[in-house]
C-alpha positions in Angstrom: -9.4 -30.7 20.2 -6.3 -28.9 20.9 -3.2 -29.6 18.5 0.2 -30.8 19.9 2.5 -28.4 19.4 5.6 -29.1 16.8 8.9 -30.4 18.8 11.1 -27.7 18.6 13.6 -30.9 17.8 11.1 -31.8 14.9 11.5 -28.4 13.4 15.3 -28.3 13.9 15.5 -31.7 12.2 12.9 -31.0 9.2 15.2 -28.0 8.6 18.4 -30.5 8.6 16.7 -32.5 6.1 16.4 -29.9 3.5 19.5 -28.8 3.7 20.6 -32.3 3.5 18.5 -32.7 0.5 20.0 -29.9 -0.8 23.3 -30.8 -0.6 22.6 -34.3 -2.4 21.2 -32.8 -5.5 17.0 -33.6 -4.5 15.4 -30.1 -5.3 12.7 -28.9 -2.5 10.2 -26.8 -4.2 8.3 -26.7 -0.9 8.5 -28.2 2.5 6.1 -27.9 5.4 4.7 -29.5 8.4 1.0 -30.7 8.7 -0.9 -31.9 11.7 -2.4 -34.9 11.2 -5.5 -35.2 13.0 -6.2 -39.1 12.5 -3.1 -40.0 13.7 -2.4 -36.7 16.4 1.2 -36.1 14.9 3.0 -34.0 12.5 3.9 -35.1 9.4 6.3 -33.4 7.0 5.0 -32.6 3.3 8.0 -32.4 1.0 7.7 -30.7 -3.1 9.6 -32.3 -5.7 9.9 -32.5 -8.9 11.4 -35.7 -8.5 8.5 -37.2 -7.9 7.0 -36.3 -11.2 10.2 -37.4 -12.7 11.3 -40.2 -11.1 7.9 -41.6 -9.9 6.9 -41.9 -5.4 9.1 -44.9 -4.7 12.4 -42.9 -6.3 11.7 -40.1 -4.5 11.3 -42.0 -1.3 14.2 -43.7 -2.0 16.0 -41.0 -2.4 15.0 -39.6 1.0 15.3 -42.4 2.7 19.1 -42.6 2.0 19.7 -39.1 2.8 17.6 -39.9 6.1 19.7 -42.5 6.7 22.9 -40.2 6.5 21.9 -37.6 9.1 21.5 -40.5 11.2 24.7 -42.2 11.0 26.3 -38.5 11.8 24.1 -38.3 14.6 25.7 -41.2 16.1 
């Protein structure tokens, strides 16, 4: 089965959202994009040690709002 190939606009905005996290204090250890082959899409894996601090649903949270940003400038 061949693999969609990542969005060039996925990339550019995966890259958009680290930097965002960035700026907003959420430390990326890691970041990457996986194909997921159940679903045929790309997903992106982020590495925090928020998550170990804060627990999932902070760390989501946290994303989420920043997500939410980039959006709003978008418009």
């Amino acid at each position: 089965m061949d693999k969609k190939a990542l969005v060039d606009s996925y990339f550019k905005n995966g890259g958009k959202l680290i930097v965002a996290l960035d700026n907003a204090k959420f430390i990326v250890h890691s970041a990457l994009w996986l194909f997921d082959e159940d679903r045929e899409s790309w997903r992106m894996i982020i590495a925090s040690e928020k998550v170990e601090h804060s627990g999932p649903r902070k760390a989501y949270e946290a994303i989420k709002k920043v997500i939410e940003r980039l959006e709003k400038e978008r418009r």
